[in-house]
LOKETI-514693 format. One record per atom (N, C-alpha, C): x, y, z. Coordinates in pm, whole numbers, padded with zeros to 5 digits, always signed. Atoms other than C-alpha are relative to their C-alpha. Example, Ala and Ser with C-alpha at 12.3 -4.5 7.8 and 13.67 -1.06 7.14 Angstrom:
+00089-00119+00000/+01230-00450+00780/+00090+00120+00000/-00082-00119-00006/+01367-00106+00714/-00077+00109+00073/
// end
This chain:
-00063-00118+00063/-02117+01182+01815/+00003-00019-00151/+00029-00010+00170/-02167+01264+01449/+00170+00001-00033/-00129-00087+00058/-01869+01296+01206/+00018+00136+00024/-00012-00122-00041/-01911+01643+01200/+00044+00099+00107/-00025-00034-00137/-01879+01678+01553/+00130+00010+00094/-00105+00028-00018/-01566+01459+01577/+00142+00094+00002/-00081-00097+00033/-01217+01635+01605/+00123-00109-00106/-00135+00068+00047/-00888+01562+01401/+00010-00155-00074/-00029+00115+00140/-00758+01265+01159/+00080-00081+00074/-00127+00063-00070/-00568+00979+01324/+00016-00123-00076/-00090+00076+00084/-00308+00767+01097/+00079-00049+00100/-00080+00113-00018/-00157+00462+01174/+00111-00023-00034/-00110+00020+00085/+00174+00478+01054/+00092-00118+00068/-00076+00120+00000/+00327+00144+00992/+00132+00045+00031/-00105-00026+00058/+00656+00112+00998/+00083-00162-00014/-00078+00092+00014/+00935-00143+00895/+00195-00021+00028/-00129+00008-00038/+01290-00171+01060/+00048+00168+00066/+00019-00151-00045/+01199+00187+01244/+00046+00083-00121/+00002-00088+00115/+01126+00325+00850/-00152-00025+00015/+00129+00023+00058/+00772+00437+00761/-00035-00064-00097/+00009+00078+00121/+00645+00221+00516/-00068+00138-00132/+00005-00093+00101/+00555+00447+00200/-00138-00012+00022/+00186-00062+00016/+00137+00378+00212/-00038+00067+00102/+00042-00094-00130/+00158+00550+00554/+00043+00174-00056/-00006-00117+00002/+00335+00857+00435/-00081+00034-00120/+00109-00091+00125/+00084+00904+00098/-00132+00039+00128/+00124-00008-00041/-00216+00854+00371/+00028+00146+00087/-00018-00182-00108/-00013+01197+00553/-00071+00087-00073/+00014-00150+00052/-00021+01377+00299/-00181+00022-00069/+00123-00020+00053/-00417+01309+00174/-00056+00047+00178/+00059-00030-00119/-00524+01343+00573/+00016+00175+00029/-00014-00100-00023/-00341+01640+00562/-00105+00109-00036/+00041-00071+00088/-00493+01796+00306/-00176+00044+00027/+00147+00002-00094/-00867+01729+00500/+00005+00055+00105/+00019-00070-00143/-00802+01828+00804/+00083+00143-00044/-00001-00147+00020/-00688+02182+00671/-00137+00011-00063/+00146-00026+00033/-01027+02199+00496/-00109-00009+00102/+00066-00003-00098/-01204+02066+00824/+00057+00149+00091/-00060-00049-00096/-00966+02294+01030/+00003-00066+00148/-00058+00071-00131/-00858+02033+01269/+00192-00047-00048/-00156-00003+00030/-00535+01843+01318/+00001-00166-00015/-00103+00182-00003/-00324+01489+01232/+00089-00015+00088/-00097+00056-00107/-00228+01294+01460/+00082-00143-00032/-00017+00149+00028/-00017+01021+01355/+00055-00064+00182/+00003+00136-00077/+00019+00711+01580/+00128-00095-00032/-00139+00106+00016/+00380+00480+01572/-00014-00066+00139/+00012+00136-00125/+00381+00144+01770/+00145-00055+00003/-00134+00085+00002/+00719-00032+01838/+00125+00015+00101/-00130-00019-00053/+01072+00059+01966/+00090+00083-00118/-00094-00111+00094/+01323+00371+01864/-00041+00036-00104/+00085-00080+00142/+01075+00511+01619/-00030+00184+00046/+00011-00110+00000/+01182+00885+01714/+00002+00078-00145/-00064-00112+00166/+01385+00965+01366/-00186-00039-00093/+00077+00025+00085/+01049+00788+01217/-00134+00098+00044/+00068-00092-00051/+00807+01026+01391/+00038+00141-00052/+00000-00125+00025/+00952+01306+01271/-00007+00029-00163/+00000+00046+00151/+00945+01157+00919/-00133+00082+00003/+00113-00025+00101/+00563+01170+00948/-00066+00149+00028/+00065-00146+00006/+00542+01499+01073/+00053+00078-00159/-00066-00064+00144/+00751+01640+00756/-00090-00080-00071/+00071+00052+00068/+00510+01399+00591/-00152+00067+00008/+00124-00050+00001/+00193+01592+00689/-00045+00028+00168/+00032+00019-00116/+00137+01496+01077/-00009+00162+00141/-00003-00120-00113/+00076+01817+01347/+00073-00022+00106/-00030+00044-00113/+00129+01577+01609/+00073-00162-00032/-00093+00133+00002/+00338+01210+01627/-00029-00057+00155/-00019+00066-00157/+00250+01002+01926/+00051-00157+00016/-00071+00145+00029/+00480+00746+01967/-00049-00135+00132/+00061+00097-00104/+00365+00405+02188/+00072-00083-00005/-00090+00082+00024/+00658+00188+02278/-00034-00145+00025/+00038+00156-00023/+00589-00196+02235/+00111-00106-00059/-00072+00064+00096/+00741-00469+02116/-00018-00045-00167/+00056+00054+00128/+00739-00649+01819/-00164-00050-00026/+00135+00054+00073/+00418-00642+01578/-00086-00127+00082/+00077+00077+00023/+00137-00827+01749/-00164+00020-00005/+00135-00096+00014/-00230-00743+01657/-00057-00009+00084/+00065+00011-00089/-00391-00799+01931/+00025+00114+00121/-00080-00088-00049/-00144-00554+02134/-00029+00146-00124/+00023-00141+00117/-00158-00301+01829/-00115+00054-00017/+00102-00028-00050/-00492-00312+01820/-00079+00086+00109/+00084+00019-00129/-00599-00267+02163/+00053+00191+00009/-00028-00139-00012/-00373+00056+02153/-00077+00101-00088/+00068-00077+00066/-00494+00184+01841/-00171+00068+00062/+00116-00026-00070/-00830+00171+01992/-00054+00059+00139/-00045-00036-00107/-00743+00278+02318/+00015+00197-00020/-00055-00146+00043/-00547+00614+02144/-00142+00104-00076/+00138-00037+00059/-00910+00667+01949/-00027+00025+00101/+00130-00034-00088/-01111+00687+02249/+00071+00105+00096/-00025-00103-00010/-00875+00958+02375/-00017+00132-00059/-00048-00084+00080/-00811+01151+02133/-00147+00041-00098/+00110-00098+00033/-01178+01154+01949/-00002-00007-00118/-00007-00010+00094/-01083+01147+01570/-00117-00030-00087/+00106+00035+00118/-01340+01148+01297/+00035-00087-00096/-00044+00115+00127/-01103+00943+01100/+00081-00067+00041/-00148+00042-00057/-00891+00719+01126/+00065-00080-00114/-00073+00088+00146/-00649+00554+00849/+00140-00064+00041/-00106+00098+00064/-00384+00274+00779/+00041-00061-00079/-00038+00032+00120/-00181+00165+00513/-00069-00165-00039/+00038+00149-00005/-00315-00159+00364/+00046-00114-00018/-00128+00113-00040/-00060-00384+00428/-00081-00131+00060/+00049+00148-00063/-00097-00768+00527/-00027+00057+00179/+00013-00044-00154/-00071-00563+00906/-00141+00083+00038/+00072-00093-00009/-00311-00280+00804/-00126-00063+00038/+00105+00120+00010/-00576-00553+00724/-00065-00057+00104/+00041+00072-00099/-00564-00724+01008/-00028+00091+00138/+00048-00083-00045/-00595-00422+01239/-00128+00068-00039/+00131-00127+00053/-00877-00218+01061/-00098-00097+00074/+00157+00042-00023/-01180-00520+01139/+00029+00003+00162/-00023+00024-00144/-00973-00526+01583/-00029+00169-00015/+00021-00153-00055/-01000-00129+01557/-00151+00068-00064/+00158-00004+00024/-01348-00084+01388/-00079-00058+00096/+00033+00053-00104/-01468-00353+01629/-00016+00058+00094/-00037-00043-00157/-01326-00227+01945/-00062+00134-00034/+00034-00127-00030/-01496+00088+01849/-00145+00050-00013/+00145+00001+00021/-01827-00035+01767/-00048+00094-00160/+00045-00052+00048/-01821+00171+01424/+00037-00134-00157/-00012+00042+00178/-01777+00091+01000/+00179-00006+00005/-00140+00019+00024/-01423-00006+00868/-00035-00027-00146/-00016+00085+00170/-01345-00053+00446/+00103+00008+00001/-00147+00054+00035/-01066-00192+00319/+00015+00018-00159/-00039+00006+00132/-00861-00163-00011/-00092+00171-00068/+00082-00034+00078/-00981+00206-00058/+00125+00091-00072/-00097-00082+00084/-00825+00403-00328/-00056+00209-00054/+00057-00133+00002/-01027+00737-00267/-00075+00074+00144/+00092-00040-00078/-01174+00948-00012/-00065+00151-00023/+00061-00122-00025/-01434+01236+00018/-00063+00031+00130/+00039-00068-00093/-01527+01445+00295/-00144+00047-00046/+00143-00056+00011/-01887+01541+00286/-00071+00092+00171/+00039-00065-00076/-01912+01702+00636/-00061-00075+00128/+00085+00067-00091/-02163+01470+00779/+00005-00169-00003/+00007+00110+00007/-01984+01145+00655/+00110-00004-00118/-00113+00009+00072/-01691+01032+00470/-00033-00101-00114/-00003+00121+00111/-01698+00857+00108/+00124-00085-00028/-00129+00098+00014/-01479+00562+00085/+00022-00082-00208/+00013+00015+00134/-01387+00490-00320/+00024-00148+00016/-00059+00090-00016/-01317+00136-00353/-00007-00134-00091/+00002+00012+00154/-01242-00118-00639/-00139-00128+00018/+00081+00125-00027/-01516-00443-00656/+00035-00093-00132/+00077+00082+00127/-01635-00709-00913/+00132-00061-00057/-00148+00034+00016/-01208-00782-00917/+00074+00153-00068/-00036-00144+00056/-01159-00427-00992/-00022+00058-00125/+00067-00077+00104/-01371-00357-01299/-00049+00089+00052/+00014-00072-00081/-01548-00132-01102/+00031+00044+00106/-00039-00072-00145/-01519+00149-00851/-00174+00002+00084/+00127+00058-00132/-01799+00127-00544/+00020+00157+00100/-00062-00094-00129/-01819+00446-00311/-00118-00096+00107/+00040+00088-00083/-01887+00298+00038/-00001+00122+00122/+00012-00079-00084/-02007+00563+00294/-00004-00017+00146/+00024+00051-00171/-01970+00543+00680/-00037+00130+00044/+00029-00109-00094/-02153+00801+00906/+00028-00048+00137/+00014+00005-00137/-02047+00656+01232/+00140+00078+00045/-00148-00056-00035/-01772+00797+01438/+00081-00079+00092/-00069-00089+00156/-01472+00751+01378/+00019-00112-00120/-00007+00123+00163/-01482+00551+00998/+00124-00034-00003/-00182+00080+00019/-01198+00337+00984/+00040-00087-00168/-00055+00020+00136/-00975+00254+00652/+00087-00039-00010/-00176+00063+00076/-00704+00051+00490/+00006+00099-00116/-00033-00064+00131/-00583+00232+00187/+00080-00091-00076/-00092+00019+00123/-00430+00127-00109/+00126+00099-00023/-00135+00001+00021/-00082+00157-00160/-00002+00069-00131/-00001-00063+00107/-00050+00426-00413/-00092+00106-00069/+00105-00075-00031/-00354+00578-00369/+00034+00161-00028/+00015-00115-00012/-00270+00916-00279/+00195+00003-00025/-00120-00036+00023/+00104+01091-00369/+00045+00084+00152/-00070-00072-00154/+00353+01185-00026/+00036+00137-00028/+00014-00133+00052/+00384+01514-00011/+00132+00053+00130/-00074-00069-00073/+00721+01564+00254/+00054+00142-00010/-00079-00200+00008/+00833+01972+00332/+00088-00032+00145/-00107+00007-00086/+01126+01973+00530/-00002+00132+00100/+00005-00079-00132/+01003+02296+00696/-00122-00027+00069/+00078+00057-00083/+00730+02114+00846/+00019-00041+00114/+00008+00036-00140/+00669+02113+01218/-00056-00056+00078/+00154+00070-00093/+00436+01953+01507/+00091-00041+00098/-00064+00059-00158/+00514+01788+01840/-00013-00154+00003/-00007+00199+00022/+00614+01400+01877/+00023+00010+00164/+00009+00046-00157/+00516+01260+02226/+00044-00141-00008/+00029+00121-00032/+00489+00959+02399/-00109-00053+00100/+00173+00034-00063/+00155+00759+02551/+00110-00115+00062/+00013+00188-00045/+00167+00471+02779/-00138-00004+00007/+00113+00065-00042/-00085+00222+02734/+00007-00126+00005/+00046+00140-00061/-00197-00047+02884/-00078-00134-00054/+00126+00066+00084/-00335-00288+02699/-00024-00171+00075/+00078+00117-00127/-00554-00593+02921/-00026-00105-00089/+00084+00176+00084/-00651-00865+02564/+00047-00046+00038/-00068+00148+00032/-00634-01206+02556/+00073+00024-00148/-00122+00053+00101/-00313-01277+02331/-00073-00107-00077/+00052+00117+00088/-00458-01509+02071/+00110-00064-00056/-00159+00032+00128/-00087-01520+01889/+00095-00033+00061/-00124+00004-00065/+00257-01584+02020/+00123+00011-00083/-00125+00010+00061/+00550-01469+01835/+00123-00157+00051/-00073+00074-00005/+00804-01770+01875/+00158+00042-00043/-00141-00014+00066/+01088-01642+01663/-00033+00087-00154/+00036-00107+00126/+01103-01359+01373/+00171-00070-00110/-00080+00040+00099/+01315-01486+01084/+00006+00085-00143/+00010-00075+00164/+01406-01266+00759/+00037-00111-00084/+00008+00103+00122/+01372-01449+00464/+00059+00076-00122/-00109-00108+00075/+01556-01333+00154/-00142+00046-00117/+00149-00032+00097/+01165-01325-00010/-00033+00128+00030/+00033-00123-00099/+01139-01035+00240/+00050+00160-00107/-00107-00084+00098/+01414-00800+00013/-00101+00051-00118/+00079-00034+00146/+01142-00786-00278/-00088+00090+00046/+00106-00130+00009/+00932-00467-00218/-00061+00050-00087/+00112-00015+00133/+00695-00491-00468/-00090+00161+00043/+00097-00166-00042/+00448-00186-00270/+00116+00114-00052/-00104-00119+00043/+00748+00045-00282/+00096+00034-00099/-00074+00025+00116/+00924-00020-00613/-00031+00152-00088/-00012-00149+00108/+00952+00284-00874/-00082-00113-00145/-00021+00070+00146/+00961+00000-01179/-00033-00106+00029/+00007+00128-00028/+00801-00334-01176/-00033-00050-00120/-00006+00111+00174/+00842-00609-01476/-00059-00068+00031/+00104+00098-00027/+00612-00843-01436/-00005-00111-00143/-00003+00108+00132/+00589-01173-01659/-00150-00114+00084/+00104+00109-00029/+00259-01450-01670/+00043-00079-00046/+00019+00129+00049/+00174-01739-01817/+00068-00024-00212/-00040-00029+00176/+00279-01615-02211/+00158+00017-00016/-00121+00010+00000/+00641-01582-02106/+00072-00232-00062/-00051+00134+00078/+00646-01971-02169/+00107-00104+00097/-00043+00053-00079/+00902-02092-01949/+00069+00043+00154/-00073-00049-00092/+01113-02069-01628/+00188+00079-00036/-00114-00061+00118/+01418-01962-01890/-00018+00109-00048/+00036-00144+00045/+01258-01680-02035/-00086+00066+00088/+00018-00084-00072/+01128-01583-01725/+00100+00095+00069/-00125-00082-00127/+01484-01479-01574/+00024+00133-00145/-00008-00137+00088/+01487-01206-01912/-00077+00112+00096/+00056-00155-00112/+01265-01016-01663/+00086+00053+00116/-00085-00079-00102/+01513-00995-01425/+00092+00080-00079/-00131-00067+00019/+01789-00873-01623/-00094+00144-00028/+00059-00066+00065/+01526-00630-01794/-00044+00082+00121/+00033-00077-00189/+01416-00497-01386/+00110+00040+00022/-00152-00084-00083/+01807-00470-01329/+00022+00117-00061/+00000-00097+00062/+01844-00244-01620/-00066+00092+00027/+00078-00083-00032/+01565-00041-01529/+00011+00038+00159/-00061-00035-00138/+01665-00030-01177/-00126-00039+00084/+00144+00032-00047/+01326-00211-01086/-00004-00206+00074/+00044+00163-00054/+01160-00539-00925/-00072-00086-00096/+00088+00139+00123/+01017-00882-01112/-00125-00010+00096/+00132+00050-00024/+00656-00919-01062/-00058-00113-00065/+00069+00164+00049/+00414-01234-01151/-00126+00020+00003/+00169+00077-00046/+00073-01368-01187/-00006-00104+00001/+00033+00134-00079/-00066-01630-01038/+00046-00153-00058/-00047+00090+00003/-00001-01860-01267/+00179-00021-00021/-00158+00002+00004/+00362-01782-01342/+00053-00079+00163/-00054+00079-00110/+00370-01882-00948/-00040-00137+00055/+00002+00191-00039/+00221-02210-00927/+00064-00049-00093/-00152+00068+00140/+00467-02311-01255/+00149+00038+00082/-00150-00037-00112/+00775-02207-00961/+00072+00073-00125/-00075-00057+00077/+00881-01965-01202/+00118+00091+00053/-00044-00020-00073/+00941-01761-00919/-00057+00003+00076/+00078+00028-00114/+00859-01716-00573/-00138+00025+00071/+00113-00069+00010/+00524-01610-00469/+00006+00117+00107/-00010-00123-00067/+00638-01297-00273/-00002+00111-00092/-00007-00079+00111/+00665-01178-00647/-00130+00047-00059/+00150-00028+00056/+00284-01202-00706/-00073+00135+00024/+00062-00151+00027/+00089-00896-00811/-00186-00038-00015/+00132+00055+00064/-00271-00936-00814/-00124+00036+00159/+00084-00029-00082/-00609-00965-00638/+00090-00081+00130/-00040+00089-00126/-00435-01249-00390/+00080-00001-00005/-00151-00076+00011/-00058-01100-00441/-00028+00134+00082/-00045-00100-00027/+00041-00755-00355/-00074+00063-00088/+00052-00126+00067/-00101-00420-00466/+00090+00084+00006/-00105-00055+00054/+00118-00251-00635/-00011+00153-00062/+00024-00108+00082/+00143+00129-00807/+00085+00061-00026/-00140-00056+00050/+00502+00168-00965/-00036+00137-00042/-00041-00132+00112/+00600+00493-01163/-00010-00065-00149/+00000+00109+00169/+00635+00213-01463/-00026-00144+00044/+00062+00185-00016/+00477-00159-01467/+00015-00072-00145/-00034+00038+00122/+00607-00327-01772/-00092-00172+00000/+00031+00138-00047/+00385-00635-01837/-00002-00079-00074/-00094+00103+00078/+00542-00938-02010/-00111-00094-00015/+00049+00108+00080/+00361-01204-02165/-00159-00062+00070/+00128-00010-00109/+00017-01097-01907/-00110-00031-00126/+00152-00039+00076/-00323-01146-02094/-00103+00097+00016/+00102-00055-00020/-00481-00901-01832/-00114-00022+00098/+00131+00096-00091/-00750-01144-01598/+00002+00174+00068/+00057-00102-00042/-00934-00886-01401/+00067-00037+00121/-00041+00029-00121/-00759-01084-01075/+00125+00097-00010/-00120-00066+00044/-00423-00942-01208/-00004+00153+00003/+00054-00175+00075/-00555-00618-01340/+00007+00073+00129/+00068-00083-00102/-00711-00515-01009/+00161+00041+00091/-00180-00008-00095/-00323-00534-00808/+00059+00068-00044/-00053-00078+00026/-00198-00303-01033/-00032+00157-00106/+00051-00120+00078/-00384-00064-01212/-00035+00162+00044/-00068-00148-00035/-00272+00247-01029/+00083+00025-00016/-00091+00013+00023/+00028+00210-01144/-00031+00141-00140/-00020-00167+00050/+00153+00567-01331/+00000+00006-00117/-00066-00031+00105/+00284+00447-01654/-00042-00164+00002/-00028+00133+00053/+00191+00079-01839/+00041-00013-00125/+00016+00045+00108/+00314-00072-02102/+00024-00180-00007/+00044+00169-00027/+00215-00425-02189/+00099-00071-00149/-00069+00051+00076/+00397-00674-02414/-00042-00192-00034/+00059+00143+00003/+00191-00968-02551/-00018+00020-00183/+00016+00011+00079/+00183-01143-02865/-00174-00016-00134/+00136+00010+00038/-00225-01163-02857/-00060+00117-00045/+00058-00178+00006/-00346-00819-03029/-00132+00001+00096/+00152-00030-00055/-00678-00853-02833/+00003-00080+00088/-00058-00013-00146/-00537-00923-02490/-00045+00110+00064/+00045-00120-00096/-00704-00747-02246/+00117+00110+00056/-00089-00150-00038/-00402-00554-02133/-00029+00111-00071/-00004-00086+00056/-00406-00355-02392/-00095+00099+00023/+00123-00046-00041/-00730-00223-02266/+00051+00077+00073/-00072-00094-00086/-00521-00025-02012/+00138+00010-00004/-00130-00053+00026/-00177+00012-02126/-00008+00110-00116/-00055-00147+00034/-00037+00380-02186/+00087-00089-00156/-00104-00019+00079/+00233+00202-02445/-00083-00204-00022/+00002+00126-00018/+00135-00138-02590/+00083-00099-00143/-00055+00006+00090/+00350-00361-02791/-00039-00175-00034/+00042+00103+00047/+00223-00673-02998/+00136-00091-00083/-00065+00064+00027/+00476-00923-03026/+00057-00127+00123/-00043+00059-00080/+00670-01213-02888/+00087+00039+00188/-00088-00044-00154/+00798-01115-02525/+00166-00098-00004/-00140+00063-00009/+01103-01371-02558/+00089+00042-00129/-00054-00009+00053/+01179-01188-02830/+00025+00180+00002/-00002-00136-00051/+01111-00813-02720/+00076+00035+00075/-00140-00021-00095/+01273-00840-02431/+00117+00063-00030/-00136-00024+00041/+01601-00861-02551/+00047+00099-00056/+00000-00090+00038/+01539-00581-02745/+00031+00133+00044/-00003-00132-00147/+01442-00341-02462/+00098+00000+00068/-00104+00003-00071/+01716-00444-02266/+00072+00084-00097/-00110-00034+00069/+01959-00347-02534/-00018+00143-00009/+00040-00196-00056/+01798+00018-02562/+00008+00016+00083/-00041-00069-00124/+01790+00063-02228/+00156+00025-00005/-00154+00027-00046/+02170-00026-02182/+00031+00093-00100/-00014-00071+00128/+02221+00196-02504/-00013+00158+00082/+00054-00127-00047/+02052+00531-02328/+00052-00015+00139/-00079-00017-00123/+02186+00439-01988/+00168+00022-00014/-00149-00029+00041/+02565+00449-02181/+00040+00152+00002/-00032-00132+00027/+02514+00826-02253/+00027+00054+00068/
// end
């Protein structure tokens, strides 16, 4: 069966503590927006336990339909098997998930199991009728790459930030429920789920992220980024090397082998820029960079850029902020 042929859009929607995670509801509202141009329908997909209130999230998020599949806790092999399972019902020409450490590891078990194409990390899509263009960054994200799949149905991680959520509260559709059966070998074994307090840092979903490298200088004038995130009502981000110097933890890392990130504002402290760095956040809405090197690659992509000491800026910004937050 051609794309063309295929019916309807089917999204994966993560979720976390029976909440959608935020790269599931941007991927509603871009699916949406295709399948009214195809004239078919979205079907989102929820895996877990008591994910009704979150089903109805992703219909107000874009979804026609919500089919909920009760399992236990996250394991890919189980998630998988459904996802792939719910495809070969249902038929979709597309299929999408957020690109989460989860998304990841599903897209190559549900491409597989379906015998078609899967890309990861994309931050664009086009419809062409007879085959979907996948945008997607390379070379550490100097370049963009379109990556085309004609098989059916093309499977996708997205980037986190990618596309903007688009919830209407008079939005309707129907939320079911599937049983399925799923027959793999278990490769994994949960043992015991533990929250960690590293967990709390939501770098993907942040509004505001401060970020400090290697030019901040120490583990002393790295905690100015926190106060400077509290003020702003935001999270501390890192690069790589800020986290092998234990500046802070590496749940804070932003980058090609960190988190992908795309605040509203990304403030970036004493960064030089590396293209590893660059690529994790350069969807981000609003930069401004803060290095004492005038010809620091940041500057190359910061909206606002300011040439000076960061252990001495800082302090500055803080104090304006707190100044304009008084009024």
């Amino acid at each position: 069966m051609s794309v063309s042929e295929a019916k309807n859009i089917m999204v994966y929607v993560e979720t976390i503590s029976g909440t959608p995670v935020n790269g599931a509801l941007e991927i509603l509202a871009k699916a949406r927006k295709m399948a009214v141009a195809r004239g078919v329908e979205v079907i989102a997909v929820l895996i877990g336990k008591e994910l009704e209130t979150a089903a109805s999230t992703a219909i107000l998020a874009g979804a026609d339909k919500a089919v909920i599949v009760k399992k236990e806790d996250f394991q890919v092999e189980v998630y998988g098997e459904v996802l792939t399972e719910l495809a070969k019902k249902f038929q979709p020409a597309l299929i999408l998930m957020a690109g989460t450490l989860d998304g990841k590891d599903l897209l190559p078990m549900v491409a597989g199991g379906l015998h078609t194409g899967g890309v990861a990390d994309v931050m664009d899509i086009s419809d062409r009728g007879q085959s979907f263009v996948f945008t997607c960054p390379v070379y550490g994200g100097t370049v963009l790459h379109d990556l085309i799949i004609t098989q059916t149905p093309a499977v996708a991680a997205v980037r986190s930030g990618a596309f903007s959520k688009n919830l209407k509260k008079e939005r309707t559709g129907e939320v079911t429920e599937e049983q399925v059966e799923t027959q793999g070998l278990l490769k994994t074994k949960i043992l015991d789920v533990v929250k960690e307090i590293a967990e709390t840092v939501n770098l993907e979903e942040a509004d505001v992220i401060v970020a400090g490298g290697r030019g901040m200088g120490n583990k002393e004038n790295f905690r100015l980024l926190e106060e400077l995130a509290s003020v702003c009502h935001g999270v501390v981000g890192a690069t790589r090397p800020a986290i092998e110097a234990e500046w802070v933890p590496r749940s804070h890392q932003v980058g090609q082998s960190g988190k992908i990130v795309a605040p509203k504002l990304y403030i970036a402290c004493g960064i030089s820029g590396a293209t590893q760095h660059v690529s994790g956040m350069i969807g981000s809405g609003y930069i401004v960079a803060v290095n004492k090197d005038e010809d620091a690659p940041i500057f190359d992509i910061a909206d606002v850029g300011i040439v000076g000491d960061a252990g001495k800026v800082i302090p500055l910004m803080i104090e304006e902020i707190k100044k304009i937050r008084a009024l």
